[in-house]
N, C-alpha and C positions, 0 to 999 in steps of 0.2 A: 100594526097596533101602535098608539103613540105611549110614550115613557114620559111621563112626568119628569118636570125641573127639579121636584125636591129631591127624589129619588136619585137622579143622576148626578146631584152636587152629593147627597150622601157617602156615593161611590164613591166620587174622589177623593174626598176627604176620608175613609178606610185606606184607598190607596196607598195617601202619604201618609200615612200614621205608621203603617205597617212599614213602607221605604226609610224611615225615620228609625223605625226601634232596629231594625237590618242591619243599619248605618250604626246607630251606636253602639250592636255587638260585635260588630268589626271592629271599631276602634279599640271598645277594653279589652280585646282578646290580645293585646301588646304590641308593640312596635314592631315586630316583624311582618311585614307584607307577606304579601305570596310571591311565592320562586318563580322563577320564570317556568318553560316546559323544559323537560331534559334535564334540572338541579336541583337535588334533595334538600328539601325546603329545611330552614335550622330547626333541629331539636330545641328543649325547653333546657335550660343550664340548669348542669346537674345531673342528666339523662347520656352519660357516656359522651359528651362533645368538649371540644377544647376553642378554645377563641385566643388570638392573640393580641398584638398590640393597635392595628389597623381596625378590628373589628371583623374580621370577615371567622366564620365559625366552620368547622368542618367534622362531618358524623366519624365515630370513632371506625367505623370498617370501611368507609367511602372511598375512591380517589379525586373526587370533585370537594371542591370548598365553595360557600356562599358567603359575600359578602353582603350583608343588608343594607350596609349607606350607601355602598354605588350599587349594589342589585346585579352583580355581574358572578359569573360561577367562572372557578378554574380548576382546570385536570392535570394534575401533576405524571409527568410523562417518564422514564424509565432511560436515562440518555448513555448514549453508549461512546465513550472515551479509548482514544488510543494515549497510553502516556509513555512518554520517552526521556530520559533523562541520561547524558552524556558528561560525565566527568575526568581531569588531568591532574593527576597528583606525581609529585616530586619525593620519589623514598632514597633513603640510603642503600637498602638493598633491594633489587626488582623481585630475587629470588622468592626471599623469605616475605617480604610484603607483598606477591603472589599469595605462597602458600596461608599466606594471614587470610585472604580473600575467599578460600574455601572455607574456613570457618565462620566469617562474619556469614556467609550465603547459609550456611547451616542452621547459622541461632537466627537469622529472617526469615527459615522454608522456602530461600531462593533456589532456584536452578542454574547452572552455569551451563549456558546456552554452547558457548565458543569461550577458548581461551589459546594466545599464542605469546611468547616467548623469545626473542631476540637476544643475541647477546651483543649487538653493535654492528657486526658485520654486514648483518642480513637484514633487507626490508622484512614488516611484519607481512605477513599474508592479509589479501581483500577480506575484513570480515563479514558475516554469516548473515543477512538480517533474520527476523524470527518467521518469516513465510518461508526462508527456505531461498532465498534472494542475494545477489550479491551486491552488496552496500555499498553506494559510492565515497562514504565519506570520509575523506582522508583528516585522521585525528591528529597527522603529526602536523598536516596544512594546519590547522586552526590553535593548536595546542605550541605550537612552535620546537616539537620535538627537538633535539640539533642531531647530525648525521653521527653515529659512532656511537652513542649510549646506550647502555643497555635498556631493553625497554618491553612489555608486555600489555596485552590488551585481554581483558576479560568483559562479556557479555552475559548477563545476566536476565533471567523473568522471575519478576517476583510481584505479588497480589500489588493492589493498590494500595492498601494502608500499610503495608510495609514499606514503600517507596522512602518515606523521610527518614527513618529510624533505619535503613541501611545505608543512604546516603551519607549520614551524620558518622555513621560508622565508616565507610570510607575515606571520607574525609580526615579521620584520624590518624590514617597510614602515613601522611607526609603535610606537606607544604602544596593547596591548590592552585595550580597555576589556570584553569580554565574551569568552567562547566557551564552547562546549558539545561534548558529540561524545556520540553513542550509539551502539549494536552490538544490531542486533533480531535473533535468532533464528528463523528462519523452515525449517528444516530438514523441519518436521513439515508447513508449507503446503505446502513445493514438492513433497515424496513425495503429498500428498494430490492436489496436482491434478494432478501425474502420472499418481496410478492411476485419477483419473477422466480424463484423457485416453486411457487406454489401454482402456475402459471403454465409454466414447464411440465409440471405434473399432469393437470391437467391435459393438458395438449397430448403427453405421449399417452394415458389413458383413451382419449378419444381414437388416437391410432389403433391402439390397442383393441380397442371395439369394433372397429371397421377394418381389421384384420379378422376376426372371428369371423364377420360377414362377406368376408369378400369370396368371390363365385370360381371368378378366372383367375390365367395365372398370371397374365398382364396386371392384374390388381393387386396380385398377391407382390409380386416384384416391385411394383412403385410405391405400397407402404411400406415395404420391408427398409427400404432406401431413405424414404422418411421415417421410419422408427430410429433408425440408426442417425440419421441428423439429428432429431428432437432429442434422442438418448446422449448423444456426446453434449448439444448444448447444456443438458439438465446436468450431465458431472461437470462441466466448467462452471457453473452456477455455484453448483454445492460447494466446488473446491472454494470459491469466492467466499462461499459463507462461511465456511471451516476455517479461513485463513482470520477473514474478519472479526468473528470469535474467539481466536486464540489470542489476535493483537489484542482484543479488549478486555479479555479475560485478565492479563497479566502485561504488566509494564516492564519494559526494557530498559535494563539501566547498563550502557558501558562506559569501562573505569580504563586508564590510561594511565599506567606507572611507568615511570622514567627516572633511571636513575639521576641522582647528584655527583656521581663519582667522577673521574677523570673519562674520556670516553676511550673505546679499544680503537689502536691504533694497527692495523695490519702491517705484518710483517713484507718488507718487499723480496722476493723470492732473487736469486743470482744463481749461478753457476750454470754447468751443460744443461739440465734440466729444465730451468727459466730459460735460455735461450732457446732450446728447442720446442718448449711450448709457445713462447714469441713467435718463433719464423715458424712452426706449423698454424700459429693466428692468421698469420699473415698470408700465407699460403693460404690457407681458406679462404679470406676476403677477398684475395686475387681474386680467384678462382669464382665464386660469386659475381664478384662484378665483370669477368668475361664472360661468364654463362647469362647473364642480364640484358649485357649490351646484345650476343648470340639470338636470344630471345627474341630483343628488340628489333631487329635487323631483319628476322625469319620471315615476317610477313612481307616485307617489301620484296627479300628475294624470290620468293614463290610470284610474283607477279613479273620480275624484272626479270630473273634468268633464262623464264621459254623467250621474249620479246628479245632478248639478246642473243641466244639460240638463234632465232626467225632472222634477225638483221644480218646475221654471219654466212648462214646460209643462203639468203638471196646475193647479199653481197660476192660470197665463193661462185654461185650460179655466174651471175653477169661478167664477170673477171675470165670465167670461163669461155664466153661466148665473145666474147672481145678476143680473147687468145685463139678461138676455131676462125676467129673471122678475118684477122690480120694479114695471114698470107695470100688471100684470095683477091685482093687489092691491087697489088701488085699487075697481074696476070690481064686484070678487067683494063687495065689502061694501058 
């Protein structure tokens, strides 16, 4: 059937009359476009949303923001911090500016992780870290402790926002001769051994299932042997999480007091008593390093004494046959 010319220019012209009014209810409907897919398009201001100074608007319960001039959505992510902060104070008394240290932990809701105590003579003990770890870090190497001072270390976990306001407080105790503070980022660990704890789970679940179905006992024995692998992997996972958690839950702060005073100077010991504790030193070390060399020596003789054995006695052998054989010389000529 043919379709007449006027009819089909009618058409078009409906067409764009209509794409025309389409277009102009888009535009008065405001300057905001449409969000992309995946980002809660802006609310109308006034309607529970907040805009800043950029421009970009974000719905009051959301965790995504849109911005409308670049058109780009962001997800505010949950990041998970280890903070550590190390400080060296100079008191007049180690004693008593100790005992000040449990009370400032008190009015923070710190916990006092580790605490040791010197009175000059003695190195401090390797401290604690908070996994349970023993810390390489020697405070007197950095703090420039000097040998013979009285001197105490306390380790503390206290939240995050308590961090400055106990800091400020120890700092009070004396004269800072050092400190340091760091902030490790660890957000990307704790998601990781999360998905392999969850991972884990799964896995020893699937054992778990094909244990129920298994027939023989060959089957039964080689899950069991894989339950118990996948079962130890999954608490070294956990423990991982449990550690990593605890470091980010709360921040470690250790404090290093060293006295100002004169340092203690050890008495030198004299009479029968120092000298016999001397030469019984001395005897001892002997005695070590002849059981050392003893030691060293042992292997070689266990190879060398049969082989000198063996040489002795052929050598006795042939000595002997030269002696049966001497007089018979004689007689032959």
């Amino acid at each position: 059937m043919k379709v007449r010319r006027p009819v089909v220019a009618l058409a078009v012209l409906a067409a764009l009359a209509l794409a025309g009014c389409s277009a102009g209810t888009t535009s008065s409907s405001g300057a905001a476009s449409r969000a992309p897919e995946g980002v809660p398009a802006p609310a109308v201001a006034g309607e529970g949303t907040t805009s800043d100074s950029t421009g970009a608007v974000a719905g009051g319960g959301g965790k995504a923001a849109y911005d409308a001039a670049s058109g780009l959505g962001s997800v505010s992510v949950a990041r998970s911090i280890i903070v550590r902060a190390d400080l060296a104070v100079r008191v007049d008394d180690v004693t008593a500016s100790t005992a000040r240290i449990g009370q400032i932990a008190l009015a923070h809701k710190a916990v006092i992780a580790s605490q040791a105590t010197s009175d000059g003579q003695a190195p401090l003990p390797v401290p604690v870290a908070s996994d349970g770890t023993a810390s390489t870090t020697d405070y007197c190497a950095k703090t420039g402790c000097p040998g013979g001072y009285a001197t105490s270390l306390t380790t503390l976990r206290v939240a995050g926002t308590e961090v400055e306001p106990l800091l400020r407080d120890l700092r009070g105790l004396g004269t800072v001769t050092w400190s340091s503070r760091t902030a490790d980022d660890v957000t990307a660990q704790v998601a990781d051994v999360g998905a392999r704890v969850e991972s884990a789970r799964a896995s020893l679940d699937r054992v778990r299932l094909l244990m129920g179905r298994a027939t023989t006992l060959g089957e039964v024995v080689t899950l069991e042997a894989e339950l118990g692998k996948r079962q130890a992997d999954l608490e070294s996972l956990e423990a991982q999480q449990r550690a990593l958690a605890d470091q980010t839950a709360l921040a470690t702060v250790s404090v290093t007091l060293t006295s100002e005073a004169a340092p203690v100077v050890a008495e030198a010991d004299t009479g029968f008593v120092a000298g016999l504790r001397a030469g019984w030193s001395a005897f001892t070390t002997a005695l070590v390093a002849a059981l050392t060399v003893v030691g060293a020596l042992v292997p070689f003789l266990v190879v060398l004494v049969p082989l000198a054995v063996l040489a002795w006695w052929f050598a006795r052998r042939s000595a002997r046959r030269r002696a049966a054989a001497a007089p018979a010389s004689p007689a032959q000529v």
